[in-house]
C-alpha positions as a printed NumPy array, in Angstrom:
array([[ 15.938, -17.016,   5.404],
       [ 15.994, -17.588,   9.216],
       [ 18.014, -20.162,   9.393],
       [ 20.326, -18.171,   6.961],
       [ 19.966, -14.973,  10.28 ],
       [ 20.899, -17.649,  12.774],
       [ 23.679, -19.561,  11.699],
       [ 24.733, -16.   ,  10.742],
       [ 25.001, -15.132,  14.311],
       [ 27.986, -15.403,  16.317],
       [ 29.639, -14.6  ,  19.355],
       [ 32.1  , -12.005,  19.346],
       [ 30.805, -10.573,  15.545],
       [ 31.357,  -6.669,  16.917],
       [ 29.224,  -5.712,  13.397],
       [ 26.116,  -3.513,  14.688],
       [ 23.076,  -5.739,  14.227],
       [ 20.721,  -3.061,  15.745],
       [ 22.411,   0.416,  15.252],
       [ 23.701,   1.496,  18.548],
       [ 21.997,  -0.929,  20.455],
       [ 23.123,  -4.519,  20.223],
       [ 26.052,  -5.928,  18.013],
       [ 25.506,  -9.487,  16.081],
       [ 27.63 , -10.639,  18.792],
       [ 25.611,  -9.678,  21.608],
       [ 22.512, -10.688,  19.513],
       [ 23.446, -14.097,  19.372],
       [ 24.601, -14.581,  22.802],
       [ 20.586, -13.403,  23.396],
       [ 19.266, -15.442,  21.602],
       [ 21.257, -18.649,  22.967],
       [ 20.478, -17.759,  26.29 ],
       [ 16.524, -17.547,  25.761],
       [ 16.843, -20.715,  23.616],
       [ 18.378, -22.577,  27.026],
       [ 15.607, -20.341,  29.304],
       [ 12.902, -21.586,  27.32 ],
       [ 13.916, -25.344,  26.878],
       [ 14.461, -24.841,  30.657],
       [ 10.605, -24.196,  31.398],
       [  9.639, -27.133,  29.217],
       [  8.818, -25.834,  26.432],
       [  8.967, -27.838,  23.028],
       [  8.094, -27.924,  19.105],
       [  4.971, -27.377,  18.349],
       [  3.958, -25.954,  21.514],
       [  2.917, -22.089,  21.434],
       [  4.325, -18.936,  23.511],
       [  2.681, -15.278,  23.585],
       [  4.868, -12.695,  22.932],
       [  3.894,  -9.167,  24.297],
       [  7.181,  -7.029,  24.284],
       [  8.425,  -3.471,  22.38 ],
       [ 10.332,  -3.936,  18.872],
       [ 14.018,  -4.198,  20.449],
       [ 16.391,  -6.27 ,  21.216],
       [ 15.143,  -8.701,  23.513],
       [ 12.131,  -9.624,  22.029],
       [ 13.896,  -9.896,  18.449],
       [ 15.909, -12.612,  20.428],
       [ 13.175, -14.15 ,  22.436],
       [ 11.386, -14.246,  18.543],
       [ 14.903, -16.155,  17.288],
       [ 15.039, -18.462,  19.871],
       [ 11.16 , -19.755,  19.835],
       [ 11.732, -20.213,  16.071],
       [ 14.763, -21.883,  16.257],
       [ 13.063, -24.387,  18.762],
       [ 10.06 , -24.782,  16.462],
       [  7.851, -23.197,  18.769],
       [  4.489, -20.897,  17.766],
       [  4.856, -17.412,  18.345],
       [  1.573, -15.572,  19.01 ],
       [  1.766, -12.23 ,  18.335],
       [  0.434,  -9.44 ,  20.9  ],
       [ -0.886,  -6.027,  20.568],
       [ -0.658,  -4.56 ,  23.989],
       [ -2.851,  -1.53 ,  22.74 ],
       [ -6.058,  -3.558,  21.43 ],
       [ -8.095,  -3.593,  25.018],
       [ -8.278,  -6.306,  27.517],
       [-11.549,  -7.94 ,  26.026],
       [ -9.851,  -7.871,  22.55 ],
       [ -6.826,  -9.294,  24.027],
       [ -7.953, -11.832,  26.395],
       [-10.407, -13.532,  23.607],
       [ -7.082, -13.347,  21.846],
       [ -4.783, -15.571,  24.354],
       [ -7.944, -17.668,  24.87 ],
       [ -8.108, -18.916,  21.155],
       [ -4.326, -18.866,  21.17 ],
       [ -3.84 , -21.397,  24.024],
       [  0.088, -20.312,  25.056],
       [  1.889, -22.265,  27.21 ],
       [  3.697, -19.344,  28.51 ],
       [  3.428, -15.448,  27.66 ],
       [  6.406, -13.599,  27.274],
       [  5.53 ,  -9.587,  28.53 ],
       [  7.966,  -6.713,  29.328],
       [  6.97 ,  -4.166,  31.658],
       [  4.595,  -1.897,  28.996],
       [  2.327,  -4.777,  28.607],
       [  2.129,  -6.024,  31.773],
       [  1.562,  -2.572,  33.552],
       [ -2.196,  -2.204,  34.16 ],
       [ -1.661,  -6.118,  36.422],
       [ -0.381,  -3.956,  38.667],
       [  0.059,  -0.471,  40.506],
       [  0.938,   1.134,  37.164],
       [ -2.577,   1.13 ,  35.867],
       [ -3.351,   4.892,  35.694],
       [  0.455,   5.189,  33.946],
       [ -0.713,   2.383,  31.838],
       [ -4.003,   4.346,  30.847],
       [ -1.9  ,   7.105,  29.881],
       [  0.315,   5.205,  27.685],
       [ -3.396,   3.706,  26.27 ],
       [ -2.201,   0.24 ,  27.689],
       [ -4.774,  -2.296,  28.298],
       [ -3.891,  -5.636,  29.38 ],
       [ -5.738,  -8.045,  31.282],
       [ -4.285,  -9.358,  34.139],
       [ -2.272, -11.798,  31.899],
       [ -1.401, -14.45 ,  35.068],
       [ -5.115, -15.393,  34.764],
       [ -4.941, -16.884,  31.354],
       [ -1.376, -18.452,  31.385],
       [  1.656, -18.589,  33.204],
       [  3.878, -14.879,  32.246],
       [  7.291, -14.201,  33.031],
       [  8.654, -10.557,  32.748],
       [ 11.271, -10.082,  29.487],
       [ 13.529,  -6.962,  30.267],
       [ 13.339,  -4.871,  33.496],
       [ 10.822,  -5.901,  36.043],
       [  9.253,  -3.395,  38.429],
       [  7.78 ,  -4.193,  41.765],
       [  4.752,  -7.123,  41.569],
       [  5.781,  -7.962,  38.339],
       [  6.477, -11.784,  37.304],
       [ 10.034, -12.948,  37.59 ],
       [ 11.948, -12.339,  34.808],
       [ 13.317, -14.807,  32.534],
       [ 17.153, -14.014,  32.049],
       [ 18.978, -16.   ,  29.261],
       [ 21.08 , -18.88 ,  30.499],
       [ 24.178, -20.367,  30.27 ],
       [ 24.84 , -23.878,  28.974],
       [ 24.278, -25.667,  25.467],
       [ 21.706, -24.742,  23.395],
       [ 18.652, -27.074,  22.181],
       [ 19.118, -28.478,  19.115],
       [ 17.703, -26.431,  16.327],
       [ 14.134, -27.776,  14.905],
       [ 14.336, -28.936,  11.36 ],
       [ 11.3  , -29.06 ,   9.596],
       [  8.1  , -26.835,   8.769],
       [  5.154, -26.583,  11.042],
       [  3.614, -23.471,  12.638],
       [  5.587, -20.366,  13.418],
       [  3.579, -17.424,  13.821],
       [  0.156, -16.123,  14.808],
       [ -0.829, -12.927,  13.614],
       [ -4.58 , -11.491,  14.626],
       [ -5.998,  -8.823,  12.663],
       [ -9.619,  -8.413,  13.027],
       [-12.463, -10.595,  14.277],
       [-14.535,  -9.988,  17.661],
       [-13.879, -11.219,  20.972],
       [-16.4  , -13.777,  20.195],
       [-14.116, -15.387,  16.949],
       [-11.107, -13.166,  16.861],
       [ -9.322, -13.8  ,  13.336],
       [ -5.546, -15.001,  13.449],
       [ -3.431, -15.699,  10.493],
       [ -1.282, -18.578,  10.691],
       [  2.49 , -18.693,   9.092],
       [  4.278, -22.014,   8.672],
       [  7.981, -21.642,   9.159],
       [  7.901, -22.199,   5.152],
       [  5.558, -19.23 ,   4.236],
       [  7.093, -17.044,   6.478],
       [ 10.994, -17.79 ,   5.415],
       [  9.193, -17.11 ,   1.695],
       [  7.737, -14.08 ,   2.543],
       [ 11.134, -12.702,   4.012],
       [ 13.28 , -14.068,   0.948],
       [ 10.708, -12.227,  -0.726],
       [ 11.83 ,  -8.629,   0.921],
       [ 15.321,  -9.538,   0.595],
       [ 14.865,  -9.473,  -3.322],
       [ 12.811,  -6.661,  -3.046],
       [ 14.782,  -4.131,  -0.565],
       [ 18.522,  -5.562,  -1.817],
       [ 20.472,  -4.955,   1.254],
       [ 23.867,  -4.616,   1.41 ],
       [ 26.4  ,  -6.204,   4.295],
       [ 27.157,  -3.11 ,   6.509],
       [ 25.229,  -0.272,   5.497],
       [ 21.562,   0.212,   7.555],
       [ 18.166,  -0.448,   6.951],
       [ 15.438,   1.805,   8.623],
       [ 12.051,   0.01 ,   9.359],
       [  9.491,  -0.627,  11.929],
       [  8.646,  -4.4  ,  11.123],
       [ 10.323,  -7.665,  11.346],
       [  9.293,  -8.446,   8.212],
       [ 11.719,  -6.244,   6.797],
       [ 14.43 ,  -6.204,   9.751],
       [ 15.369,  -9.787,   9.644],
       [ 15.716, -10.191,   6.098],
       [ 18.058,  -7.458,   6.57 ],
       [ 19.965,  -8.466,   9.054],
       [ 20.173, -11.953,   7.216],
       [ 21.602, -10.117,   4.198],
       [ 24.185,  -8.449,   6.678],
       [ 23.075,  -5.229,   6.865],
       [ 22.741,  -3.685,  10.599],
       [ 19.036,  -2.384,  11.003],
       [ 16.969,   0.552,  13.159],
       [ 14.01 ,   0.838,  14.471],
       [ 12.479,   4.464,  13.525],
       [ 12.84 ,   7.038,  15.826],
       [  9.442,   8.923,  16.8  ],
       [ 10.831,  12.057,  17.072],
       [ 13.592,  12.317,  15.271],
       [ 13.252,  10.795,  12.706],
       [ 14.841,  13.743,  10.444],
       [ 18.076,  13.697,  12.884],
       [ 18.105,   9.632,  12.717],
       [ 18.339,   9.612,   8.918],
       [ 20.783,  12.385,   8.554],
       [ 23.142,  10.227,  10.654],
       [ 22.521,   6.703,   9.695],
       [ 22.156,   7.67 ,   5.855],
       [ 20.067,   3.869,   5.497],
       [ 20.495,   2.336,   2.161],
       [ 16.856,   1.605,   2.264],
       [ 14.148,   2.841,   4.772],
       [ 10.9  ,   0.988,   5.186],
       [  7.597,   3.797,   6.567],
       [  4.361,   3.696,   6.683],
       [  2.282,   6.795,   5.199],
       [  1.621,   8.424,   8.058],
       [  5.02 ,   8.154,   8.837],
       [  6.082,   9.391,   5.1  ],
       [  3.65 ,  12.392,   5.624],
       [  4.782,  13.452,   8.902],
       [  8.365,  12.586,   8.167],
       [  7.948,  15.013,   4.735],
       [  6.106,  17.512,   6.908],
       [  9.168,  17.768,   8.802],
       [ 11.502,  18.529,   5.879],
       [ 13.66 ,  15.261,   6.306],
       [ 16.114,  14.734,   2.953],
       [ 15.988,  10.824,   2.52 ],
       [ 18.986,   8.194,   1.292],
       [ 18.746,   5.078,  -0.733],
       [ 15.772,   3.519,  -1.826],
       [ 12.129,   4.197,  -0.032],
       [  9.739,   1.451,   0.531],
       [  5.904,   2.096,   2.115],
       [  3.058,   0.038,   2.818],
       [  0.692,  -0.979,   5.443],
       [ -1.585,   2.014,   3.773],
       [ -3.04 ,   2.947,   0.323],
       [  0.324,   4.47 ,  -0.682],
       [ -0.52 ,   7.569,  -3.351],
       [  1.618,   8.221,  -6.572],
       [  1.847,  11.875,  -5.276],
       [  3.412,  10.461,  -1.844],
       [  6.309,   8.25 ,  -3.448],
       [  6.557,  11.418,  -6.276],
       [  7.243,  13.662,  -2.901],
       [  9.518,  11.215,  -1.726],
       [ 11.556,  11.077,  -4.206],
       [ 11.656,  15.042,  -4.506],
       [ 12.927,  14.514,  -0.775],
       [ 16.05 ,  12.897,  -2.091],
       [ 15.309,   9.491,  -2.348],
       [ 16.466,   7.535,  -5.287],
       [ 13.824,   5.572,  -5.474],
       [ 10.477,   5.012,  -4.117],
       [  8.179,   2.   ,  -3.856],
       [  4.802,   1.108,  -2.898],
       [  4.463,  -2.127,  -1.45 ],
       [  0.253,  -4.447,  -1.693],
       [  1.121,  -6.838,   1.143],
       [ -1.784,  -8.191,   3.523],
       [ -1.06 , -10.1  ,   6.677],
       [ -1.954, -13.356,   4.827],
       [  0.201, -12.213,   2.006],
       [  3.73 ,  -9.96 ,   2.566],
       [  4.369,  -9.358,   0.138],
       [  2.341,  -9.635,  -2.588],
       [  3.228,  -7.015,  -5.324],
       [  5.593,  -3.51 ,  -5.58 ],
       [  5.468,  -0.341,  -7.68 ],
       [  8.087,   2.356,  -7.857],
       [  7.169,   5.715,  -8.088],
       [  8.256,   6.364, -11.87 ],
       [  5.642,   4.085, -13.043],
       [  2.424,   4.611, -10.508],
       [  2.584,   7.775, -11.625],
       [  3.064,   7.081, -15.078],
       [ -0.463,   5.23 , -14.825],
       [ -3.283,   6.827, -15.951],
       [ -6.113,   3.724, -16.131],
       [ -8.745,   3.905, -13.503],
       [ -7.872,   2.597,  -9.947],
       [ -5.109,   2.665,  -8.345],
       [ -2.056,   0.515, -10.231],
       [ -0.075,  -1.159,  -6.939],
       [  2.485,  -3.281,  -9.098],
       [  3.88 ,  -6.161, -10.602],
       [  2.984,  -9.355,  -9.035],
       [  5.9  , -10.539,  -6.909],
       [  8.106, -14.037,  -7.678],
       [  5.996, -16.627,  -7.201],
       [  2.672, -15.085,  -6.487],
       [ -0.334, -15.958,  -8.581],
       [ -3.209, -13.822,  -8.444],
       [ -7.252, -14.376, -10.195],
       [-10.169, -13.041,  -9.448],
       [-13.283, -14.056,  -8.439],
       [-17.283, -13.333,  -9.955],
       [-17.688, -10.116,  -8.174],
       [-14.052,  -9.222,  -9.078],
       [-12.326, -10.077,  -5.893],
       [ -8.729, -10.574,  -6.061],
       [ -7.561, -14.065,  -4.927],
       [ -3.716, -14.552,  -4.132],
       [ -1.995, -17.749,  -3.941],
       [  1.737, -18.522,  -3.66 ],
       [  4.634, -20.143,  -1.63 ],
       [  4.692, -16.793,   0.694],
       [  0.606, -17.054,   1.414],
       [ -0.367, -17.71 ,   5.361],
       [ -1.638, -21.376,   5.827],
       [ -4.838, -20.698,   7.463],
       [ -6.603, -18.502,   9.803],
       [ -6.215, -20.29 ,  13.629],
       [ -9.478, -23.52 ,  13.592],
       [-10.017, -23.098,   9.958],
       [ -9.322, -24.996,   6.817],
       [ -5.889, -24.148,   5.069],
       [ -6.302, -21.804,   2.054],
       [ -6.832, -22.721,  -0.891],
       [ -6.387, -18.939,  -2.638],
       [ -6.539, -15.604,  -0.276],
       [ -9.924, -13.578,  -0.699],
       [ -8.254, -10.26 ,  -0.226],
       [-11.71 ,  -7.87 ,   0.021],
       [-10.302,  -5.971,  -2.744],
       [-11.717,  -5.686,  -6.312],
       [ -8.882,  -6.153,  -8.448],
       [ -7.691,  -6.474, -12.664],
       [ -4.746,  -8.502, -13.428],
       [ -3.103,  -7.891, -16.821],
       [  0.494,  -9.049, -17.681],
       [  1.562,  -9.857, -14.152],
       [  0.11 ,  -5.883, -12.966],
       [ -2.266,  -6.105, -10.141],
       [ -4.394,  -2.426, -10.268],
       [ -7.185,  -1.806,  -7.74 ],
       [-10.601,  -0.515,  -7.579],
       [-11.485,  -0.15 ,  -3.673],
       [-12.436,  -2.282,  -1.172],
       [-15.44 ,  -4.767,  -1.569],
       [-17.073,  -3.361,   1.901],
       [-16.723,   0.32 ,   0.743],
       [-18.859,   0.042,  -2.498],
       [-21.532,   3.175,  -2.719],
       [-24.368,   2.379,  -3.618],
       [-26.364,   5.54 ,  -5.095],
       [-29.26 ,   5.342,  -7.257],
       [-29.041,   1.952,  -7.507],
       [-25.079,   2.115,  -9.051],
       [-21.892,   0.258,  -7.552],
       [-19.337,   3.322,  -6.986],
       [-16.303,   1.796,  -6.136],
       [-13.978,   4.633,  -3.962],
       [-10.676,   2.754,  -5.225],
       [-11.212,   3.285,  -8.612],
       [-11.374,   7.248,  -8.011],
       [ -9.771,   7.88 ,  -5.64 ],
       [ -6.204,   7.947,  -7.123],
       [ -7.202,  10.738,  -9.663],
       [ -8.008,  13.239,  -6.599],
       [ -4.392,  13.01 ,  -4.924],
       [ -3.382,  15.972,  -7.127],
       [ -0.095,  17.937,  -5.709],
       [ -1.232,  19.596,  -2.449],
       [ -3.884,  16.558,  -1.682],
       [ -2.357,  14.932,   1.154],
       [ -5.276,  12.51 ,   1.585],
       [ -8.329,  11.794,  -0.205],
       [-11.419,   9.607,   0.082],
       [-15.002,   9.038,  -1.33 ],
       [-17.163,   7.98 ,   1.197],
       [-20.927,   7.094,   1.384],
       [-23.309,   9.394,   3.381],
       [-27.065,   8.385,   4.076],
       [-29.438,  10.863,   2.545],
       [-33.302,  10.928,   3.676],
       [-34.493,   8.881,   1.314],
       [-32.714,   5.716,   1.893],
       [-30.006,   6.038,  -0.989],
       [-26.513,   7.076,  -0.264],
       [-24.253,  10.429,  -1.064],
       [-21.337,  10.683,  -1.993],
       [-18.909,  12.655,  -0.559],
       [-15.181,  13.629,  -1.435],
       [-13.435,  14.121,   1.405],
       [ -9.829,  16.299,   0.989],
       [ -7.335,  16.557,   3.255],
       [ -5.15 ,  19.461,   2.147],
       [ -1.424,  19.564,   2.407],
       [  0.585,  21.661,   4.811],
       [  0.541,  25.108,   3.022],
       [ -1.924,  24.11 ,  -0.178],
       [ -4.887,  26.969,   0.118],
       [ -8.379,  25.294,  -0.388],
       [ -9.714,  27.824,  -2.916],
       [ -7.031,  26.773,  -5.363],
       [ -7.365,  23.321,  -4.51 ],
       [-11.362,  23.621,  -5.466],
       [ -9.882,  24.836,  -8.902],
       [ -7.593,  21.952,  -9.48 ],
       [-10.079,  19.092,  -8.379],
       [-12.634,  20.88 , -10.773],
       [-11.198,  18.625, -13.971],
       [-10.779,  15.315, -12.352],
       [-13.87 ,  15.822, -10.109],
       [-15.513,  15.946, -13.453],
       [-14.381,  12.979, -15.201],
       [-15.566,  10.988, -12.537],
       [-18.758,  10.318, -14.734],
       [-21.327,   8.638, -12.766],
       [-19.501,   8.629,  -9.498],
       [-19.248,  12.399,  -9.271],
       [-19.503,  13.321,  -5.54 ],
       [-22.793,  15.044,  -4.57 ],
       [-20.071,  17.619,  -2.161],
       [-16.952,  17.812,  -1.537],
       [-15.55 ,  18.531,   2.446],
       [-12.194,  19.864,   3.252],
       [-11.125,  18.643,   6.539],
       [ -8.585,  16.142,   8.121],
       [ -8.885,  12.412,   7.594],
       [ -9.038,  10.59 ,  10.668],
       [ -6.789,   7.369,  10.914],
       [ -7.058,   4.509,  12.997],
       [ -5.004,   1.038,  13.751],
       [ -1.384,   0.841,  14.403],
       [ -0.721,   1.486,  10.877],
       [ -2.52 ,   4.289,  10.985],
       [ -4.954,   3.269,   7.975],
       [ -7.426,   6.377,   6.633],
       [-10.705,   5.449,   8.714],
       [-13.72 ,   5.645,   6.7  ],
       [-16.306,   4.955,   9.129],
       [-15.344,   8.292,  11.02 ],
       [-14.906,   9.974,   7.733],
       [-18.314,   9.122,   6.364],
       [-19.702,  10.26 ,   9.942],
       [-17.655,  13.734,   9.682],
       [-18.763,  14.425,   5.799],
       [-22.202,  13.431,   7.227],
       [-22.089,  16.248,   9.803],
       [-20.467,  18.561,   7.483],
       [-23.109,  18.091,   4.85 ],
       [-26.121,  18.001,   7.275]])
């Protein structure tokens, strides 16, 4: 699928590759000239570069041009905190980091802007060498500019091609490893999946769904923050790629949707996809991906919310994913788009996922999380397997989570997040039937309040929700 984008690429293509940004053209001349810039400070296969730069332009060249030279991208997240982040290039090993001005800001005299903007790098000079991609402001590295002159010749062959950390302390931090095979999987796997079409947009915030995009022709964009509504009214994108937050605030808003709406990232609700397809969408899918698996399987909204089983149905099982479970009912993935390994461990054999999952006829459903079982008078409650039933219409969120109670057991504790407008008292009267058919897991209360998220994806946090229902239940 990469190699598909770059011999796609051209000089002098005036198509729009981002909307209103950069043409394919102009992508490709980017992309040759960090291709030259990086061959010129020695890099080669095999060896590994940092990247710390905005979604944009220049680093979706700088990205090209390392994979087209076979090199290991390692994937920053300026916001994680400089312990986070230095255990992070330290297990990494990059020859060279790649920052723009954002990441590199608290290095210098823009720390207290940097604070603001919750920036937290360390000083990234002390654990390899970093040049600046984009403008530089004053005591910042030199920049790398792309260069003139032939290009190296492109890599042929698998190997590494991405780093992607997700969790882990600064002790072990935990990094999933694509090969260049997995990864071109995984994005042939989206192209199937979102269908683009040369010369109409795509909306989305992740490379995984830009470049198969932009291999299948199709000019991409990266959301807009705040206007999102206006951005969609004038792109009209044949498909449109959001997280849940994003879909909640972007409904919130009133924004009338084109084309076909994919989410993920999040536990994505039958009630959400329902309103987004109320907001004009013609369709509207859920997609179960994990970092060590994107994607794995895909629902549209017509038949989540024709499900009615326990737990929360997430799809059909995507081509060429395999999927079994485990003795305590863990769902184990395997399949050509699977991650090789995490970084200094064995390669997978199957992907433990952490979720409790049923498989029947090629349909993956979902009961929770293995780490958020309940345990109350000596009985498993599994949150997953309820929690579907509570996002009535006017639930914008919902979660069961498990509050300590005096005697060493656990409560539990629905916790609803109303929608804009819904009133809680007829709320209460809704929830009344499916609150009851929850058996054995019925909630001991039930707490109306806002669900905090955390992460970039914004992800329901259930730590800080069990400690709110704790305080609201003292």
């Amino acid at each position: 699928m990469l190699e598909r984008l770059l011999s796609g690429l051209r000089p002098g293509d005036d198509r729009p590759a981002l909307a209103g940004r950069v043409t394919r053209g102009e992508l490709a001349e980017l992309t040759h000239g960090y291709a030259v810039a990086l061959r010129e400070k020695g890099l080669a296969a095999g060896e590994t570069i940092a990247l710390a730069v905005r979604p944009g332009p220049r680093s979706l060249a700088a990205m090209l041009a390392a994979y087209r030279m076979g090199l290991r991208i390692a994937v920053l997240d300026p916001t994680a905190g400089p312990d986070v982040l230095r255990a992070r290039l330290a297990t990494a090993t990059p020859r060279l980091i790649l920052a723009d001005a954002a990441a590199q800001a608290v290095a210098g005299w823009l720390a207290p802007l940097a604070r603001r903007a919750h920036l937290a790098l360390p000083p990234l000079d002390s654990l390899a060498p970093v040049v600046t991609i984009g403008r530089r402001l004053p005591g910042m590295p030199p920049v790398m500019r792309p260069l003139p002159g032939p290009p190296p010749p492109a890599y042929d062959g698998d190997g590494d091609a991405v780093i992607v950390f997700t969790s882990g302390t600064t002790s072990r931090p935990r990094a999933v490893v694509h090969t260049r095979r997995s990864l071109s999987a995984g994005m042939t796997a989206v192209h199937d999946l979102v269908r683009p079409v040369p010369d109409l947009p795509v909306l989305g915030g992740t490379f995984f769904v830009l470049l198969p995009s932009l291999a299948g022709g199709a000019p991409v964009a990266l959301p807009s923050r705040r206007r999102l509504g206006r951005q969609i009214r004038a792109l009209r994108p044949q498909a449109t790629y959001l997280t849940p937050p994003q879909l909640r605030a972007a409904l919130a808003d009133g924004v009338r949707f084109t084309g076909r709406v994919y989410s993920g990232s999040a536990p994505v609700s039958a009630a959400l996809l329902a309103s987004v397809r109320a907001a004009g969408a013609a369709e509207a899918w859920g997609v179960y991906a994990l970092t060590e698996v994107f994607p794995a399987a895909a629902v549209e909204s017509a038949s989540k919310s024709a499900f009615t089983g326990p737990g929360d149905l997430v799809g059909d099982l995507l081509p060429g994913v395999t999927a079994t479970t485990d003795a305590a009912g863990q769902l184990l993935l395997a399949g050509p788009t699977v991650a090789d390994r995490y970084l200094g461990e064995e390669p997978f054999d199957r992907v433990a996922t952490g979720d409790l999952g049923d498989i029947s006829d090629g349909r993956v459903v979902l009961g929770g999380r293995l780490k958020d079982m309940i345990l109350r008078r000596a009985e498993n409650i599994y949150p997953g397997l309820y929690e579907p039933s509570l996002h009535l219409p006017g639930v914008e969120l919902a979660l069961l989570v498990g509050v300590p109670a005096e005697d060493g057991d656990e409560r539990v504790v629905a916790v609803i997040q109303p929608a804009p407008g819904s009133a809680e008292a007829s709320l209460r009267v809704s929830l009344r039937e499916p609150l009851a058919r929850m058996g054995a897991a019925r909630p001991d209360a039930v707490v109306f309040a806002r669900i905090p998220l955390a992460g970039r994806s914004r992800k329901p946090d259930r730590a800080a929700t069990a400690r709110l229902a704790a305080r609201a239940t003292a």
